[in-house]
PDB file of N, CA, C and O in Angstrom:
ATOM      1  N   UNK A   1      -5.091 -17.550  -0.016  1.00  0.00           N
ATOM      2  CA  UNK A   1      -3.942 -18.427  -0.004  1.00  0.00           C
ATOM      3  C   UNK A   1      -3.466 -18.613  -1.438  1.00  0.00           C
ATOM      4  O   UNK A   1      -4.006 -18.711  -2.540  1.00  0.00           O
ATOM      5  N   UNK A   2      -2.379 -18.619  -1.017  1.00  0.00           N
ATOM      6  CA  UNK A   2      -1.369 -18.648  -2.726  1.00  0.00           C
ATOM      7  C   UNK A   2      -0.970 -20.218  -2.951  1.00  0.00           C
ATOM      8  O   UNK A   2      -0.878 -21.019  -2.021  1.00  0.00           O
ATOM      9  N   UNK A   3      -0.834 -20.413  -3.795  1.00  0.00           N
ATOM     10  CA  UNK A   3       0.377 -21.874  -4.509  1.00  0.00           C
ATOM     11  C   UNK A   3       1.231 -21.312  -5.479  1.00  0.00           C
ATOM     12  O   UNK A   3       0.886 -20.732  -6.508  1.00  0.00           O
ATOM     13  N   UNK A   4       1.907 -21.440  -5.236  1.00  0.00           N
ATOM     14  CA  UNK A   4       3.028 -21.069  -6.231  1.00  0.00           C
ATOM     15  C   UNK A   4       3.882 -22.489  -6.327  1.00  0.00           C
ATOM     16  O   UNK A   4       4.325 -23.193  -5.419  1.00  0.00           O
ATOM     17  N   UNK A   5       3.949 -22.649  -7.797  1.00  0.00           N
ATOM     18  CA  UNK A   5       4.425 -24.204  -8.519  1.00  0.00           C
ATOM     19  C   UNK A   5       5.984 -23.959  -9.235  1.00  0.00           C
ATOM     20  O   UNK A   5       6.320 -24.409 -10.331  1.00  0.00           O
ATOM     21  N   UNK A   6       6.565 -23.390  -8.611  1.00  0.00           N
ATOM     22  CA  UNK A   6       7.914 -23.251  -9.063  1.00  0.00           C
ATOM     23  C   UNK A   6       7.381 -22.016 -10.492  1.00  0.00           C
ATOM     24  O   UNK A   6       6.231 -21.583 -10.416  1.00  0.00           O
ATOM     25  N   UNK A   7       8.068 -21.657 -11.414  1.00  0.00           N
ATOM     26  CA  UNK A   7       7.930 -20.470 -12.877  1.00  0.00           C
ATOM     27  C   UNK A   7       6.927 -20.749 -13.442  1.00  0.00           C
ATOM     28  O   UNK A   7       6.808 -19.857 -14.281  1.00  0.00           O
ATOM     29  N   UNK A   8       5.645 -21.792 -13.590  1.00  0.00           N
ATOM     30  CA  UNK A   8       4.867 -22.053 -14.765  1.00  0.00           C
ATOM     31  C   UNK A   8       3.767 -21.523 -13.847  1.00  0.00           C
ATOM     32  O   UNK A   8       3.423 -20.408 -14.238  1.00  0.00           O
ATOM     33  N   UNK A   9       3.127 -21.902 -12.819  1.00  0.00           N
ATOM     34  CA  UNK A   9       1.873 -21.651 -12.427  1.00  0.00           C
ATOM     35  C   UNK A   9       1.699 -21.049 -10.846  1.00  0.00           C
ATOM     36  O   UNK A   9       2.347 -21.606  -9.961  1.00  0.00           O
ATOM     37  N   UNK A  10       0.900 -20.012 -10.537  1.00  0.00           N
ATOM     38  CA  UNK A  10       0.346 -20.007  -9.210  1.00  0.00           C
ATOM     39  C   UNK A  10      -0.712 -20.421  -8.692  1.00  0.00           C
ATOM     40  O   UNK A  10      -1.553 -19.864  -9.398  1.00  0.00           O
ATOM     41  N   UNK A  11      -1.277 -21.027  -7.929  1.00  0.00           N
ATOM     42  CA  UNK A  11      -2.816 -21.181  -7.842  1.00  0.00           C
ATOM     43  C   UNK A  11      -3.424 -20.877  -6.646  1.00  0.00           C
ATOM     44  O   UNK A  11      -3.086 -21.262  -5.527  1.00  0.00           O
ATOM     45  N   UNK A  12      -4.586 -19.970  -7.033  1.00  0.00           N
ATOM     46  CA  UNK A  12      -5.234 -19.606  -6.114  1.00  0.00           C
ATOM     47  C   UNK A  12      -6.673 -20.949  -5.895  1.00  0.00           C
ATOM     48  O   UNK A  12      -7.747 -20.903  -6.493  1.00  0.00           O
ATOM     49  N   UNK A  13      -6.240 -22.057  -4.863  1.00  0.00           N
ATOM     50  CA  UNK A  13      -7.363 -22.572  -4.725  1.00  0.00           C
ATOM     51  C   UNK A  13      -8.349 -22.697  -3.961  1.00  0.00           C
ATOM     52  O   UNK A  13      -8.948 -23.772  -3.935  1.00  0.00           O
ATOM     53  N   UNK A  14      -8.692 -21.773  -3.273  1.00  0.00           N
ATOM     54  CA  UNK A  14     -10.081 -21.429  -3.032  1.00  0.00           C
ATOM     55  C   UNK A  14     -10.145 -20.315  -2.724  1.00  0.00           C
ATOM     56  O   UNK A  14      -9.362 -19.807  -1.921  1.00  0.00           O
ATOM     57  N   UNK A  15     -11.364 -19.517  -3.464  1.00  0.00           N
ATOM     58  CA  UNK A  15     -11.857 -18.239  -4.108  1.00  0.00           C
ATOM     59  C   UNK A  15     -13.447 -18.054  -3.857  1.00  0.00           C
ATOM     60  O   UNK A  15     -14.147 -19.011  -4.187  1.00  0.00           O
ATOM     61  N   UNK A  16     -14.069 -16.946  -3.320  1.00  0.00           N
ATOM     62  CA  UNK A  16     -15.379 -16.734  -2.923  1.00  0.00           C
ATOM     63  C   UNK A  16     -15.148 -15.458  -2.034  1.00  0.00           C
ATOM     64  O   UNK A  16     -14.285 -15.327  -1.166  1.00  0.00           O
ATOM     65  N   UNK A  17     -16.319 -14.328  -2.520  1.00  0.00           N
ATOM     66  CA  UNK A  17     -16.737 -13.550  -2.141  1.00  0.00           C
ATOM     67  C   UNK A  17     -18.234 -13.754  -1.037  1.00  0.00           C
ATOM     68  O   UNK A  17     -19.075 -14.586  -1.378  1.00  0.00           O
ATOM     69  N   UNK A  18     -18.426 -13.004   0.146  1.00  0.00           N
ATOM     70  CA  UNK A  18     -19.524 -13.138   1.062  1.00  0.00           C
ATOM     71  C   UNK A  18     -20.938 -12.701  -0.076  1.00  0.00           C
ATOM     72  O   UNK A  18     -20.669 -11.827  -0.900  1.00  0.00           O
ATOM     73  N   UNK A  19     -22.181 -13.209  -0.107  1.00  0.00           N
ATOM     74  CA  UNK A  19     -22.701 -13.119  -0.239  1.00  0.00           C
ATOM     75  C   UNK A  19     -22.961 -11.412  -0.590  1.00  0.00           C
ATOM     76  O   UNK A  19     -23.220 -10.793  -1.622  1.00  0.00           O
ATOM     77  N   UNK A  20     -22.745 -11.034   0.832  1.00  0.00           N
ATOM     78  CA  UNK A  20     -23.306  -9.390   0.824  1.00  0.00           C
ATOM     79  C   UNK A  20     -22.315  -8.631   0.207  1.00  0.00           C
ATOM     80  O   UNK A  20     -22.761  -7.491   0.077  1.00  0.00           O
ATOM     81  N   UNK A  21     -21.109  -8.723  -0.264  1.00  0.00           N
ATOM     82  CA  UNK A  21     -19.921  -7.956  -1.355  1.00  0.00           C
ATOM     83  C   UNK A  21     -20.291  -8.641  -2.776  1.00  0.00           C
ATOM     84  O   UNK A  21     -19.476  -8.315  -3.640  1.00  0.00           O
ATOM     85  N   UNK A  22     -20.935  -9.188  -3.069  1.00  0.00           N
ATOM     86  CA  UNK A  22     -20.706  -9.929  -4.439  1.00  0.00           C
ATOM     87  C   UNK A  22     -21.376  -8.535  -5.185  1.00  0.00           C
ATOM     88  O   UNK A  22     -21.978  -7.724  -4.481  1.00  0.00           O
ATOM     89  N   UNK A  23     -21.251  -8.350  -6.439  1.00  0.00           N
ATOM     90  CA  UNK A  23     -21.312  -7.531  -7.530  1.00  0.00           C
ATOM     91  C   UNK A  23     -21.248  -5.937  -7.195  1.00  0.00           C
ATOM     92  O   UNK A  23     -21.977  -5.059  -7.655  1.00  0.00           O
ATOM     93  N   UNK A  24     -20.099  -5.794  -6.199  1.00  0.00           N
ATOM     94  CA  UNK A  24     -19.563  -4.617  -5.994  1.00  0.00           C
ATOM     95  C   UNK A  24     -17.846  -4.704  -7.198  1.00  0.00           C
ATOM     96  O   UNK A  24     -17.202  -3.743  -7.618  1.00  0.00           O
ATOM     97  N   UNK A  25     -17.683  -5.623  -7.342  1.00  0.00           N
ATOM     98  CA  UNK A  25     -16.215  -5.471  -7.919  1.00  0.00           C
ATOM     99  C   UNK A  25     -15.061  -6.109  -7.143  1.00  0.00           C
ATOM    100  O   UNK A  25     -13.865  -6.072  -7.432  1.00  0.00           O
ATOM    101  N   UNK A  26     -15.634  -6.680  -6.137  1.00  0.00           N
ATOM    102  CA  UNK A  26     -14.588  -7.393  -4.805  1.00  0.00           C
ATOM    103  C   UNK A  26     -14.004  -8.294  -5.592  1.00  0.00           C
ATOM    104  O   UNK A  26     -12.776  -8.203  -5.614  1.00  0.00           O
ATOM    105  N   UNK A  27     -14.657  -9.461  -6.501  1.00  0.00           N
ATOM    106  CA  UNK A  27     -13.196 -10.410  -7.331  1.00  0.00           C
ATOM    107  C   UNK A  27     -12.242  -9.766  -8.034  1.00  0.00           C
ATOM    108  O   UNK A  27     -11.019  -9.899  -7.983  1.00  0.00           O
ATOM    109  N   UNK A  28     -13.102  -8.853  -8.885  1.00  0.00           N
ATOM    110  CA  UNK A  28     -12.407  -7.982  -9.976  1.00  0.00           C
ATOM    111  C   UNK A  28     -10.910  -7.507  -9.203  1.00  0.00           C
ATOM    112  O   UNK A  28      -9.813  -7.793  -9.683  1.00  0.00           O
ATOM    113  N   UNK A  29     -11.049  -6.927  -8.246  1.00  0.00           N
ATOM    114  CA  UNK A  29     -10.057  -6.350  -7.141  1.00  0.00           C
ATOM    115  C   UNK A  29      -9.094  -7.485  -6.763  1.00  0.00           C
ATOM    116  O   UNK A  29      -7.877  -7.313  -6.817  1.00  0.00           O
ATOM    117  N   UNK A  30      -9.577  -8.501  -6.427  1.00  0.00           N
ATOM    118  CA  UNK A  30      -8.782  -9.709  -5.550  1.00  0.00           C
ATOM    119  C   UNK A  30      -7.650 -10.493  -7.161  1.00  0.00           C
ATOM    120  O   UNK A  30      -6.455 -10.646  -7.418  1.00  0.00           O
ATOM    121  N   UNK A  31      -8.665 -10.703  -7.668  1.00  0.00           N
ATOM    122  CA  UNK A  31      -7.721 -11.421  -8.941  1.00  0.00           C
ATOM    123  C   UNK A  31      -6.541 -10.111  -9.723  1.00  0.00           C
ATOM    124  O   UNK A  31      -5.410 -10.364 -10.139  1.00  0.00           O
ATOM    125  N   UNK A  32      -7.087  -9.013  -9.739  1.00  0.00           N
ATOM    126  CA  UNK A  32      -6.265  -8.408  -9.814  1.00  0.00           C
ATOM    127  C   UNK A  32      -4.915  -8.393  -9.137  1.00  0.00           C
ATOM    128  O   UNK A  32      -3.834  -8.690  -9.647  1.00  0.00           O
ATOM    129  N   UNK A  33      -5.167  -7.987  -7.868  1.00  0.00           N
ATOM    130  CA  UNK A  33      -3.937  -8.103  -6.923  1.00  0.00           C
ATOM    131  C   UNK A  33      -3.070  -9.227  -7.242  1.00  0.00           C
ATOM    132  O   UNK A  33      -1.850  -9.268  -7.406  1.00  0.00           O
ATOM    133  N   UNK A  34      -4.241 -10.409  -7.312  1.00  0.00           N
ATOM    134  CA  UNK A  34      -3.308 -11.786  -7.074  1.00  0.00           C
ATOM    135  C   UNK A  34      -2.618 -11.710  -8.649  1.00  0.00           C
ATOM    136  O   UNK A  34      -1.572 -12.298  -8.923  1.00  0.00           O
ATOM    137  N   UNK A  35      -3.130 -11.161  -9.301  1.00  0.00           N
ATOM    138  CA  UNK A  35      -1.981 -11.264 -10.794  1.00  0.00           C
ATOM    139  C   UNK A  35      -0.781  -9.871 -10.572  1.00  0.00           C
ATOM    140  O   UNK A  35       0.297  -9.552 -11.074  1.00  0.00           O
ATOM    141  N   UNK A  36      -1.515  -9.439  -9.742  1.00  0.00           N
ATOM    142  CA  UNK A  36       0.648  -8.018  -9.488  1.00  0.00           C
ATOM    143  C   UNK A  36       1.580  -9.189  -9.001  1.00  0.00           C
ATOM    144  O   UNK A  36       2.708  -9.389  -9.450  1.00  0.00           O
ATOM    145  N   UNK A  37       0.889 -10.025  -7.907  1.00  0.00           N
ATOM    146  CA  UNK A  37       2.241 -10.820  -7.272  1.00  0.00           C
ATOM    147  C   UNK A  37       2.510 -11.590  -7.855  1.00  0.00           C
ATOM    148  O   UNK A  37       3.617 -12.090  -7.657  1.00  0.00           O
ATOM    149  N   UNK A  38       1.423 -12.254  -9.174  1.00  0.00           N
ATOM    150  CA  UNK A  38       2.086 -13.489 -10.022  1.00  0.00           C
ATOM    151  C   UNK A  38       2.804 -13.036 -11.005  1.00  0.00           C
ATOM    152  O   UNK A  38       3.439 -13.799 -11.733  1.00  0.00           O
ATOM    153  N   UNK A  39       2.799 -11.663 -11.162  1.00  0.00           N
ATOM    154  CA  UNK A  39       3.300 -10.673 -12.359  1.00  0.00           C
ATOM    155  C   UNK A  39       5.029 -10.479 -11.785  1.00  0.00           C
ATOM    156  O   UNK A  39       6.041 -10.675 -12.457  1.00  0.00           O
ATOM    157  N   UNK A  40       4.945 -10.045 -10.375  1.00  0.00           N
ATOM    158  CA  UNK A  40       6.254  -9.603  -9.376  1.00  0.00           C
ATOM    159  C   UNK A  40       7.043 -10.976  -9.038  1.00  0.00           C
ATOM    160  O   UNK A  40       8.230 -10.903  -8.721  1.00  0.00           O
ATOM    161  N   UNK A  41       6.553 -11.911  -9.088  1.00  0.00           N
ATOM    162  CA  UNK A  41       7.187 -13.255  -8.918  1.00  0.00           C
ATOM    163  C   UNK A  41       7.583 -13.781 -10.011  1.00  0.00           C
ATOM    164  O   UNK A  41       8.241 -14.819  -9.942  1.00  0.00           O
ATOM    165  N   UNK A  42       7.322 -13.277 -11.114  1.00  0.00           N
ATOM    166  CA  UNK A  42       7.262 -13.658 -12.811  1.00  0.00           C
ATOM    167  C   UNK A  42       7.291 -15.418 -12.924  1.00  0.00           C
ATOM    168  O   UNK A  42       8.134 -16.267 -13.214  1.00  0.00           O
ATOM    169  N   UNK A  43       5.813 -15.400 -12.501  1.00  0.00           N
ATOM    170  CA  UNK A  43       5.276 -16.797 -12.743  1.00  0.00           C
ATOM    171  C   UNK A  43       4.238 -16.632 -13.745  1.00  0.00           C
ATOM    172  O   UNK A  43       3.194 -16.060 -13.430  1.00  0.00           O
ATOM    173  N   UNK A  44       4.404 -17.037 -14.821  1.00  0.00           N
ATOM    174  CA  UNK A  44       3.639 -17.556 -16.209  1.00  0.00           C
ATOM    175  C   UNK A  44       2.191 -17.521 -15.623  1.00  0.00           C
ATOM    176  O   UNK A  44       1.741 -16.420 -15.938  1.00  0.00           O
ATOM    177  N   UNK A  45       1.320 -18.170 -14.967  1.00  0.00           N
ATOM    178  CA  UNK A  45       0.402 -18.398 -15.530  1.00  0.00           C
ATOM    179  C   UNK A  45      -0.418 -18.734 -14.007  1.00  0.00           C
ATOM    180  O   UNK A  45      -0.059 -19.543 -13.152  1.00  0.00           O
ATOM    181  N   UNK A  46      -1.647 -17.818 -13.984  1.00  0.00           N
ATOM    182  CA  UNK A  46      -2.613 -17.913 -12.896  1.00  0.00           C
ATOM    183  C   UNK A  46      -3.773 -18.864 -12.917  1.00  0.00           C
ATOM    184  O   UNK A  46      -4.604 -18.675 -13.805  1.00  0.00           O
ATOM    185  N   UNK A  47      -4.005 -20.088 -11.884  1.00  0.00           N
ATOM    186  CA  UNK A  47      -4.802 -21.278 -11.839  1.00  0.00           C
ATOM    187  C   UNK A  47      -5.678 -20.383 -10.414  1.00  0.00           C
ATOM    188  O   UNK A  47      -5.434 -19.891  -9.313  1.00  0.00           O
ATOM    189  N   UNK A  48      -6.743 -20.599 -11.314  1.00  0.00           N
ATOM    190  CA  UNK A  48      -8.520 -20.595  -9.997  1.00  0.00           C
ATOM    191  C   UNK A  48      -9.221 -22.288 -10.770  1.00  0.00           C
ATOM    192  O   UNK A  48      -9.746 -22.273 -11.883  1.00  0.00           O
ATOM    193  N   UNK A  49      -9.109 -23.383 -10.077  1.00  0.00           N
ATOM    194  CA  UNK A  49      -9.665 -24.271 -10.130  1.00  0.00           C
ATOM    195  C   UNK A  49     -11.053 -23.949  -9.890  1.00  0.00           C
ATOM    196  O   UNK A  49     -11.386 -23.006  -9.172  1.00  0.00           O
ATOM    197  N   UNK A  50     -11.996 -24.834 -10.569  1.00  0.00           N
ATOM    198  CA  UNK A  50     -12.988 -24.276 -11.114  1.00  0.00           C
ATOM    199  C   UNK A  50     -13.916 -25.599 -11.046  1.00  0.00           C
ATOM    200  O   UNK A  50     -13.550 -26.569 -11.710  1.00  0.00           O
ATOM    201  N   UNK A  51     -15.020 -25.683 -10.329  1.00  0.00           N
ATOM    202  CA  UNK A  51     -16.055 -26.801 -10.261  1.00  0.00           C
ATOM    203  C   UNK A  51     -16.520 -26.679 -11.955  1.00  0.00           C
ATOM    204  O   UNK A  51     -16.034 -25.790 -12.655  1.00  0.00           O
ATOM    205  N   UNK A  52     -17.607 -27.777 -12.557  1.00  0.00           N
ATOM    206  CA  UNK A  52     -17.418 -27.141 -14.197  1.00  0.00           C
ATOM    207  C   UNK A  52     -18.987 -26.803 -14.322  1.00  0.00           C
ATOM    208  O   UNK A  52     -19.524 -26.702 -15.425  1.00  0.00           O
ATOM    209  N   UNK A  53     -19.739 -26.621 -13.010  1.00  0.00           N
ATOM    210  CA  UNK A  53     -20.637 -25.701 -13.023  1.00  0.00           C
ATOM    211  C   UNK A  53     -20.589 -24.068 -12.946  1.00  0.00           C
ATOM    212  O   UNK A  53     -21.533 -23.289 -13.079  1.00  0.00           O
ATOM    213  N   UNK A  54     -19.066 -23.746 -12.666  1.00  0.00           N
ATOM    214  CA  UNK A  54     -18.659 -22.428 -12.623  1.00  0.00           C
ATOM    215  C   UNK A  54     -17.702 -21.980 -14.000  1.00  0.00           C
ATOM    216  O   UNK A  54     -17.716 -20.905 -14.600  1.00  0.00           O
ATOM    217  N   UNK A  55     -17.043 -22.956 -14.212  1.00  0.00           N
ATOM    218  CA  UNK A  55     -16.586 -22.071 -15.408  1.00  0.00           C
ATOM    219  C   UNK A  55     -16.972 -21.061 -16.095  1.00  0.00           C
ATOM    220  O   UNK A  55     -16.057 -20.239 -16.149  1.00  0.00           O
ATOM    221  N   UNK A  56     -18.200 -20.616 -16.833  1.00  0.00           N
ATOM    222  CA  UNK A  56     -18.964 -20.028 -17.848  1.00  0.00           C
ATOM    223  C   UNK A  56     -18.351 -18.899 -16.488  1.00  0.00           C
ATOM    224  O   UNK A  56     -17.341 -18.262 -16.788  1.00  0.00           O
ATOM    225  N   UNK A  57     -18.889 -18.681 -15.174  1.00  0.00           N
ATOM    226  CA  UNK A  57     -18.431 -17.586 -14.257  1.00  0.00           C
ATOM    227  C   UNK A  57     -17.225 -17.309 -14.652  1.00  0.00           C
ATOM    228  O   UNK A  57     -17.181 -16.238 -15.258  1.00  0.00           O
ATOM    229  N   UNK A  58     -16.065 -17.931 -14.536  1.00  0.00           N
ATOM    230  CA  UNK A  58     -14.757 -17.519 -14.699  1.00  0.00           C
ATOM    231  C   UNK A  58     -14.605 -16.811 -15.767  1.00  0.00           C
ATOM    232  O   UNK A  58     -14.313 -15.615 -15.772  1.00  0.00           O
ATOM    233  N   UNK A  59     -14.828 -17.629 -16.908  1.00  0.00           N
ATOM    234  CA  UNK A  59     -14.625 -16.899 -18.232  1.00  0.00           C
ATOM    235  C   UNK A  59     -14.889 -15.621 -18.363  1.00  0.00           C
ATOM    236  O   UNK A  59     -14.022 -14.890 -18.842  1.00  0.00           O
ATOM    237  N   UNK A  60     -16.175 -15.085 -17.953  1.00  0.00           N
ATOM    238  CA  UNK A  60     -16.323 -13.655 -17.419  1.00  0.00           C
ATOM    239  C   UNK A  60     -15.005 -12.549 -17.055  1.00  0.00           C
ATOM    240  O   UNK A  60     -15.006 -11.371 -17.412  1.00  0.00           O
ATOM    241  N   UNK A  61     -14.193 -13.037 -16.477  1.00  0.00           N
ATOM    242  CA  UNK A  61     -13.342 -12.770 -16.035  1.00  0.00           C
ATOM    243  C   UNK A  61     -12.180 -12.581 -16.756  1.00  0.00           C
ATOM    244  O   UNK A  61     -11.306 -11.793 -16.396  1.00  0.00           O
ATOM    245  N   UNK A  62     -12.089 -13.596 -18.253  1.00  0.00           N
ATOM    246  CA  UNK A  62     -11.120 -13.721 -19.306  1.00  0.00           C
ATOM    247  C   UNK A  62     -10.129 -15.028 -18.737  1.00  0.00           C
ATOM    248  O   UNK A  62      -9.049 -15.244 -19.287  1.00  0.00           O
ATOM    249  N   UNK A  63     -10.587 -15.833 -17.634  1.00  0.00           N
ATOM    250  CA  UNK A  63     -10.217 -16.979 -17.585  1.00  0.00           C
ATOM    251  C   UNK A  63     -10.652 -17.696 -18.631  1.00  0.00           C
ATOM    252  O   UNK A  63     -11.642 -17.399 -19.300  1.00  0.00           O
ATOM    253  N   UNK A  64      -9.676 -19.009 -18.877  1.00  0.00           N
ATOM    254  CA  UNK A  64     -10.076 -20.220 -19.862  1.00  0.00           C
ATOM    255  C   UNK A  64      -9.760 -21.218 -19.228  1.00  0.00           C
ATOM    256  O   UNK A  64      -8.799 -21.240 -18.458  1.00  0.00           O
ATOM    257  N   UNK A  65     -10.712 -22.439 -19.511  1.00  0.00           N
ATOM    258  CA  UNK A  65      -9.984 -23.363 -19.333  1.00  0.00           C
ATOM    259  C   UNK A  65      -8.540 -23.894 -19.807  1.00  0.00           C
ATOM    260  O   UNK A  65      -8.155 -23.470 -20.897  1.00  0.00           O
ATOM    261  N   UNK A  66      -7.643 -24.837 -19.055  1.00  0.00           N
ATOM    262  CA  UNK A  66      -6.401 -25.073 -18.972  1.00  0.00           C
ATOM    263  C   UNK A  66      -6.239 -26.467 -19.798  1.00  0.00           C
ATOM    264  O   UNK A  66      -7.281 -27.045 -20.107  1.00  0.00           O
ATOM    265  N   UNK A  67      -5.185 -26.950 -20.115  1.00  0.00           N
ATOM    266  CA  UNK A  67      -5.180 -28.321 -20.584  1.00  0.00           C
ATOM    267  C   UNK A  67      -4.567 -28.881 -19.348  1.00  0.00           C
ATOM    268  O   UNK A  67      -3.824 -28.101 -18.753  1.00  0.00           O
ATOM    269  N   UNK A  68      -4.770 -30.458 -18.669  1.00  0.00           N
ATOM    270  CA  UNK A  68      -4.518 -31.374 -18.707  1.00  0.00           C
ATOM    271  C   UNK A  68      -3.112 -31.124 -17.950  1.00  0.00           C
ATOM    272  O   UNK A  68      -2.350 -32.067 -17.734  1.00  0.00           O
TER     273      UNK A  68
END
């Protein structure tokens, strides 16, 4: 599921791979995609809300935290 916030942000809020796909490349793939359509919609800037026991995960990814 998408959010799309008018030109500044899309957000994908809730994100999880099954147990049995995890470290095949299945996010790598999914966040990808979801940045062609935030790329094709030319919306600025992709939101995965993030518990802040997961962050350090995201970042992996070249996510950062956001301000405020």
């Amino acid at each position: 599921m998408l959010r799309i916030h008018g030109i500044k942000v899309v957000e994908v809020p809730f994100i999880g791979i099954v147990l049995a796909y995890q470290k095949q490349g299945v996010m790598h793939h999914l966040v990808s995609g979801v940045e062609q359509v935030r790329a094709s919609v030319q919306v600025e800037k992709l939101m995965i809300p993030a518990i802040s026991s997961l962050v350090d995960k995201k970042k992996r990814f070249s996510f950062r935290p956001m301000n405020p």
